[in-house]
N, C-alpha and C positions, 0 to 999 in steps of 0.2 A: 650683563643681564643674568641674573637665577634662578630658577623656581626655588620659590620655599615651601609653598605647603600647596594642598588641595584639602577642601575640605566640606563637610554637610554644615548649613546655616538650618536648625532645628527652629529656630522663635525669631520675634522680630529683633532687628539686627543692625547694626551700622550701614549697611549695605540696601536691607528689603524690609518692608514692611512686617515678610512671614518667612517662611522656609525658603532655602534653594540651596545654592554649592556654587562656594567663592574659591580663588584661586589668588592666590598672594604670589607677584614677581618684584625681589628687587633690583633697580634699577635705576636710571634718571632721569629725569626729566624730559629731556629728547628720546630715549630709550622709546620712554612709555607713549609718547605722543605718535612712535610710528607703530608700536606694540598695540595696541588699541583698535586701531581700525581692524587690522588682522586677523587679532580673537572676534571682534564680533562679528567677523564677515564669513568665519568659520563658524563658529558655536552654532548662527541664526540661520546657516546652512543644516546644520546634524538636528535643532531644534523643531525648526518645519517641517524636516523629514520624519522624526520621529513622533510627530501630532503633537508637539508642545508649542505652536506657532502662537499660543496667547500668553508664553513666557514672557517677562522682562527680563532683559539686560541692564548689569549697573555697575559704571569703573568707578573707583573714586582714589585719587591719587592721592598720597602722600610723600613726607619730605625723602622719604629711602626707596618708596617705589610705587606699585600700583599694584590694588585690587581689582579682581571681575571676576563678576556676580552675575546668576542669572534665577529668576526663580522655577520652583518644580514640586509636584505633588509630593507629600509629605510621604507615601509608598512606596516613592521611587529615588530617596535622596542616593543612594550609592550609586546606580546607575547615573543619574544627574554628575556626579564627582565623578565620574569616567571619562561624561562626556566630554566636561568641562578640561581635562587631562588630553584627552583629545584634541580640544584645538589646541591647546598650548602645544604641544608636539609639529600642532601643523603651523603655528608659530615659527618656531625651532628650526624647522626645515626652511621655511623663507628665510628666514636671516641668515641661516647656514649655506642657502642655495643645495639644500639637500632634497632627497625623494617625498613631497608629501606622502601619508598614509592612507591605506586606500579607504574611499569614502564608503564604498559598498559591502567592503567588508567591514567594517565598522557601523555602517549601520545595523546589519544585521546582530553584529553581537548585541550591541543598544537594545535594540526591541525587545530579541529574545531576556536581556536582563531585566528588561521593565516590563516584562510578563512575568516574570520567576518573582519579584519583585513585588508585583500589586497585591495590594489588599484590599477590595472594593468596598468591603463590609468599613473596615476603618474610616472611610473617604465618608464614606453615609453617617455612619457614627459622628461624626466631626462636622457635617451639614444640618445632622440630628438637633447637637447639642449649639448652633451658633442660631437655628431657626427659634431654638424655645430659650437663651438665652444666660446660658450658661457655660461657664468654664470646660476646657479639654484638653488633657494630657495627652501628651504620647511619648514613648520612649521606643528602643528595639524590645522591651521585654513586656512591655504594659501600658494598658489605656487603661484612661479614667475619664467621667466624665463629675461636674460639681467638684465641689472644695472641701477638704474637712469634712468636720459631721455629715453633710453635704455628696460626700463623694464615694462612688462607685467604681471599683476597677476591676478589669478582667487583663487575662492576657494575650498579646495584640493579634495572635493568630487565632481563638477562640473567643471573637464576640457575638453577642446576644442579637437578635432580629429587635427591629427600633422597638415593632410594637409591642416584643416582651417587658419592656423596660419599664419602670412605673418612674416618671419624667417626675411626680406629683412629689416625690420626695427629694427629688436631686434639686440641689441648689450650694451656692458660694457662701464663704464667711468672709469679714472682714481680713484682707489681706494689704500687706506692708513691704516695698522693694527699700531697702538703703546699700546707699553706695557711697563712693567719694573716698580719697587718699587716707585720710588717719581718722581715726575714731568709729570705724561702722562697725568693726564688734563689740568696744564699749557701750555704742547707743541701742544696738542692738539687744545686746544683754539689758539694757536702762528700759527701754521699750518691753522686752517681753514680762521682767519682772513689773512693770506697770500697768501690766495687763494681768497679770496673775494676781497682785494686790486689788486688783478690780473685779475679781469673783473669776475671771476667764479662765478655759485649758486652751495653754498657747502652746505654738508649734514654732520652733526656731530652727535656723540654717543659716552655719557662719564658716568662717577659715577653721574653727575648732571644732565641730562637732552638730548633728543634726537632733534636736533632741522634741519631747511633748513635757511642757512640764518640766518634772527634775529628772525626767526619764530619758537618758540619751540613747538615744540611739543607735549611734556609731560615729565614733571621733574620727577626727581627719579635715582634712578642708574641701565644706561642701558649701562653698561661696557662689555657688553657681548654678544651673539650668538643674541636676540630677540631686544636688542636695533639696532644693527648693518642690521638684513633685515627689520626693521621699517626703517631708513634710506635709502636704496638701491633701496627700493620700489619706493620711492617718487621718480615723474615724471621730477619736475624741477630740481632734483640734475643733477649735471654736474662732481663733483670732490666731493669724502667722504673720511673722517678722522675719523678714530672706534677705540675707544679706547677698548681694550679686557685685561681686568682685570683678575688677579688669580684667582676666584673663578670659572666665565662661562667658563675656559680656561680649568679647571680641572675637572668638574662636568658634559659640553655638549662637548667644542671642538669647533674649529674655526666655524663661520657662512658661510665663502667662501673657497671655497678649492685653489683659485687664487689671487694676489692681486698686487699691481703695485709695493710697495714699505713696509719694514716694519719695526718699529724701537724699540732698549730695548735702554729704558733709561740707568737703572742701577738695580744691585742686591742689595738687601741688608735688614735688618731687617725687617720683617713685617708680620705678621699671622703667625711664627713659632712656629712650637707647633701641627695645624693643621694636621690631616693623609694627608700624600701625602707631604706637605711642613714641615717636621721637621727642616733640615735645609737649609743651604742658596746651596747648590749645588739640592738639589729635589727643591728647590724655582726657581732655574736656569733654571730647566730641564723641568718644566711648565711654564715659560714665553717665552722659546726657541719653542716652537709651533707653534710661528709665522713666523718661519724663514720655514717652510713647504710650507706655502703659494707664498713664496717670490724663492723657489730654483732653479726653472727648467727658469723663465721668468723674474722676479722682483728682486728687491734689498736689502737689508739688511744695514740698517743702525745699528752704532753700537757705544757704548760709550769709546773712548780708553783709558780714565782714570778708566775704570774699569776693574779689574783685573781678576774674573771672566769672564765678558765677551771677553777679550781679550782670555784666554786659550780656553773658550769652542768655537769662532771663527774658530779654526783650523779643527772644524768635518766639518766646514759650506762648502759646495764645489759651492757657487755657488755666483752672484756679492755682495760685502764689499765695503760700504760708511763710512768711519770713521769721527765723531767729537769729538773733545778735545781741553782742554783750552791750551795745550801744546804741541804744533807741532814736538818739540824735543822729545816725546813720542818715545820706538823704536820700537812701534807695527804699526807708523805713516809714520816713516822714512821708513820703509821696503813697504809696501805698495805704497809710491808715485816710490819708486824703480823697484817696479811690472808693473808700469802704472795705479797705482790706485789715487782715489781723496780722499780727508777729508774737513774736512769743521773745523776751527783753529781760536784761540784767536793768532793777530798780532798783538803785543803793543798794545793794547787794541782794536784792529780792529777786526771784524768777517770777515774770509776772506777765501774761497774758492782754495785750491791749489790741484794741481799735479804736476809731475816732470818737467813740463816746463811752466807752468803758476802760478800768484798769481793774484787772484780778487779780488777788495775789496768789498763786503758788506756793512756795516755801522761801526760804532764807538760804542763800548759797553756803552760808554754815552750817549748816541741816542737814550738806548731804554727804554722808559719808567719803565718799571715793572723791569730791572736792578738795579735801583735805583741810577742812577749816575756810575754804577758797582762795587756798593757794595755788590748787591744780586750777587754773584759770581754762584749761584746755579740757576739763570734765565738767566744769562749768555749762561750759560752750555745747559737750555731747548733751549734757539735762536738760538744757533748753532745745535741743533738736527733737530728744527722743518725748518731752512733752511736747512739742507740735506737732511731732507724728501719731504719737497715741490720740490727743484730741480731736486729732485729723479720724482717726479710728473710730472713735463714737465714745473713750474712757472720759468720765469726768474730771474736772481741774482740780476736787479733794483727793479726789481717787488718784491723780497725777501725785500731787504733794508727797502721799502718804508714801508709792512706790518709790518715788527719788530721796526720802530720806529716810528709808528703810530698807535700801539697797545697800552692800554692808561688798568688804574686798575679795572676801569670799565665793561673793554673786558673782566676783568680775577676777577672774584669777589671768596672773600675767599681764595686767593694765592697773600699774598708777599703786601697788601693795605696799604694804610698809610694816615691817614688822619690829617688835623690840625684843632685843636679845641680848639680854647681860649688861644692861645701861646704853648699850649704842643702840640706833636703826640702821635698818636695813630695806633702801628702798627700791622696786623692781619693777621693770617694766618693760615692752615688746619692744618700743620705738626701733623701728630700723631704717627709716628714712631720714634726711637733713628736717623738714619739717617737723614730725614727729618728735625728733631730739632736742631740738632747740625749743620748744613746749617744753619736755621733760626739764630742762636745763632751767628756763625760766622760774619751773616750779620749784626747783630745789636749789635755788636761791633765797625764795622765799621760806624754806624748813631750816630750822636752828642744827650746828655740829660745829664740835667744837674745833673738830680736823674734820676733812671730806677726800673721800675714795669714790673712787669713778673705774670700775671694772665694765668691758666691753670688746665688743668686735666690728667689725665694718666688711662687708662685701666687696670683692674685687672687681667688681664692674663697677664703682662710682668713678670717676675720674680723680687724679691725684690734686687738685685744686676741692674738687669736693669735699676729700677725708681731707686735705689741710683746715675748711673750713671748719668738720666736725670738729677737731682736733681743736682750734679757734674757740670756737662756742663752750669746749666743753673746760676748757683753761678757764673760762672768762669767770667761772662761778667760784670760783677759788680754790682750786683743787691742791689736797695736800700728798695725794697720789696716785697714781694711773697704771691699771692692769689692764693690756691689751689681751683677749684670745687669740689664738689664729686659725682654727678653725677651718680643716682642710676645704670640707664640701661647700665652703662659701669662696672659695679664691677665684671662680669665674674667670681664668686664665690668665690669673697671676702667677708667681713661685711664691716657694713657701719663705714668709720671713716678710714679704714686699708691702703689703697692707702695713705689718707695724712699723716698718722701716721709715713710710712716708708719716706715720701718726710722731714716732718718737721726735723724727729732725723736727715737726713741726714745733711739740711740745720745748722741745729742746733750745730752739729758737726764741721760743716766747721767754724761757726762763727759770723753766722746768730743769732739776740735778739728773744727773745718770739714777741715781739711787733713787728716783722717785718713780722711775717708771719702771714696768715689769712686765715677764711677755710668757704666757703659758698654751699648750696646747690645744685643751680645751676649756668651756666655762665651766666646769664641775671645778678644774684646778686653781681658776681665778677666784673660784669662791671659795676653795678651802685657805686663800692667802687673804684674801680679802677679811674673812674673818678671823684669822692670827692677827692681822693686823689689827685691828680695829677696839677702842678702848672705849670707857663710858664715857657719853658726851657723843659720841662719832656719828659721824653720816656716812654710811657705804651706800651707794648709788648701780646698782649691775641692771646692763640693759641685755636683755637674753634673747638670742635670738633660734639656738637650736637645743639648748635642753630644759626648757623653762620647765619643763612638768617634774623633773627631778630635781631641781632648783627648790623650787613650790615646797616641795613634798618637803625638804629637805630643812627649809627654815620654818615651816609649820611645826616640825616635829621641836625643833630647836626653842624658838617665840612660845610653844605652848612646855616646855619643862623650864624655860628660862635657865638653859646650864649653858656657861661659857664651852665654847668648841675647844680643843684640844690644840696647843701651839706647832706650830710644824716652822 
């Protein structure tokens, strides 16, 4: 048995509807079953005492151990993480047959913290804003109340008396969650430039950067609760697209507890291994978070080629927008039977149907970063990010216009390709088994008359997994293979051990010594990569830690068209 974390649940959550403080033990299965009774027999003892008796408590186990959760005023979450630390301690001591803690001095300190702690004004602000029906932020440094144009903030220890407030102008804009394993910053980018082609000033928040418009904000990954009220705040947004990735989804919990529209790409391989995401059904059951947001008012967009989220749709009780490349789906057919809409690949048309209408969209050769609709997997992201924008209120000319005048540019490090001295060069994030085998697929379908496959692989996939990669990425016809290695990804390997299982693989399949290659970083694989590479070629590099110097790098290159220097 181990503690792993203690922590504040800020929005709704896997665990609570709203705020409180979860406490992660792993452990097993018998562990948990006699751990359980314990903590809440303690927690609901410190709870009661403390006038929190209308708290809930909530376990929820998984394959590596158990969560417990309880809920608590949004003024008092640190004190709430004490408490909750508290019983785990008095835990500890049972199993140990050690001293409990004493309860009287611990309550004491409790109180006095969730007196240091309160903020009454904020509690009223937050009744204020749910009585007249509008959105509420909070962080440790700022409230806000309204959305966008919409929204007012102050800072959290310096708010206004309610009835100074003019209510009459606060109000939400159209707001957008996406999540799901591969594609939510390409659809994201697809979405917000869809909206911007539609007269709007949109507000985004992704793994890259928080931006209004072309104005970013500040780069870095704000895929989560603090990048999404950085955006919401800003005055000019009109229309926001937040992307809420696995980790802020499992560790804080949504940023709004409302939202217009929300969409899962897809399930599928990525951080398993993680507590809480072992595997892809606990990976489901944390990107399905969003569908909270979306249940009593908003929409659910949803992917029908995916077979997980096809079965777990059936708990969803509330409106289902489907897109898929195949309208003959019969999770598609049953739906427009209902009176419902999908958003569908028509002989290569992107086209909008229900049971008595068909719209066209555009042409999957129309849209740029499709790649003529070879990238069948940007395909896939255009027809999301059109059912989430029309889920928005944009029109389906106004859809068209966005998705085939979204250019690589829009979408830097997803799906590029650039030409340089008669060869391509084509580049892109994939870091997961699923994400790869998409890329793989695609550039089967791109002509070269030799093909390079420059890459890395993280040292927490299992050595059957990177056999796998290694598998898939043979299979396209590769005429040679640069490994990186890439210290800050070995995730408790030795150095050398990643390419070691990629080489035997390759090497097994049929692959010479001489065709494979192993450098330290990817700046080095891509200065070989391009000595290598002759008119006609396909070089293929999947980047995972320097893409922005990458970028920059074959920009400069693609835009004077001068062959690189031989090394």
């Amino acid at each position: 048995m181990e503690f792993l974390d203690a922590r504040r649940l800020t929005g709704p959550n896997l665990f609570l509807n709203g705020p409180g403080a979860v406490l992660d033990v792993r452990c097993t299965e018998d562990e948990a079953i006699r751990l359980v009774p314990i903590w809440k027999q303690n927690v609901r003892r410190m709870l009661d005492a403390v006038g929190w008796g209308w708290a809930r408590t909530h376990t929820r186990h998984f394959s590596s151990g158990v969560s417990m959760a309880f809920s608590a005023p949004i003024d008092a979450l640190y004190a709430a993480t004490e408490i909750n630390l508290w019983a785990w301690r008095c835990c500890e001591s049972r199993f140990q047959n050690g001293q409990l803690p004493d309860f009287a001095a611990a309550l004491a300190e409790f109180i006095d913290a969730i007196a240091r702690e309160a903020n009454p004004r904020l509690l009223e602000l937050e009744r204020a804003a749910k009585d007249r029906g509008v959105s509420f932020l909070w962080d440790d440094g700022n409230v806000s109340i309204g959305l966008g144009s919409g929204a007012l903030t102050w800072p959290v220890r310096d708010l206004p008396q309610i009835t100074a407030i003019d209510w009459r102008a606060r109000h939400d804009i159209p707001a957008a969650l996406v999540t799901g394993t591969n594609g939510k910053t390409t659809t994201v980018r697809l979405a917000t430039h869809i909206a911007r082609t539609a007269g709007r000033n949109v507000g985004l928040s992704s793994t890259d950067w928080t931006a209004v418009n072309d104005d970013i904000l500040d780069r870095g990954d704000y895929a989560g609760p603090e990048g999404a009220r950085r955006v919401l705040r800003q005055p000019l947004v009109e229309m926001a697209i937040l992307e809420a990735a696995r980790g802020g989804l499992l560790r804080r919990g949504l940023a709004v507890t409302k939202a217009d529209a929300a969409l899962i790409t897809n399930i599928a391989e990525d951080h398993l291994g993680d507590f809480g995401s072992q595997n892809l059904h606990e990976l489901l059951d944390i990107k399905w978070i969003v569908s909270r947001a979306v249940e009593s008012s908003g929409v659910l967009v949803l992917n029908a080629d995916d077979r997980l989220l096809v079965e777990k749709a059936a708990e969803f009780s509330g409106t289902i927008v489907w897109f898929g490349l195949d309208e003959r789906t019969g999770v598609i057919a049953g739906h427009l039977a209902d009176g419902g809409s999908a958003f569908v690949l028509d002989k290569q048309h992107l086209t909008r149907i229900d049971a008595k209408t068909r719209e066209l969209i555009c042409s999957s050769a129309d849209i740029p970063i499709a790649l003529g609709g070879a990238a069948m997997h940007n395909v896939s992201n255009a027809l999301a990010a059109a059912a989430l924008t029309w889920c928005l209120g944009v029109s389906l000319p106004d859809i068209g216009r966005g998705l085939t005048s979204m250019s690589q540019e829009n979408n830097p490090g997803r799906c590029n390709v650039f030409n340089i001295s008669g060869f391509k060069v084509l580049v892109d994030f994939a870091h997961n088994p699923h994400g790869m085998r998409a890329l793989f697929d695609m550039a089967r379908a791109l002509p070269g008359e030799r093909r390079l496959l420059a890459f890395s692989q993280a040292g927490d996939r299992t050595d059957e997994s990177i056999r796998e990669l290694a598998r898939s990425a043979w299979s396209i016809g590769l005429d040679a293979v640069i490994v990186s290695e890439l210290e800050t990804y070995w995730r408790g390997r030795s150095r050398g051990e990643v390419y070691s299982v990629i080489r035997s693989e390759l090497m097994r399949l049929g692959a010479r010594a001489d065709q494979i290659r192993h450098f330290k970083e990817e700046t080095e694989s891509l200065d070989a990569a391009l000595a290598w590479a002759q008119p006609g070629d396909l070089v293929i590099l999947l980047v995972l830690a320097d893409s922005q110097t990458i970028l920059e790098r074959l920009r400069s290159l693609a835009q004077h068209d001068a062959a690189p220097a031989r090394i």
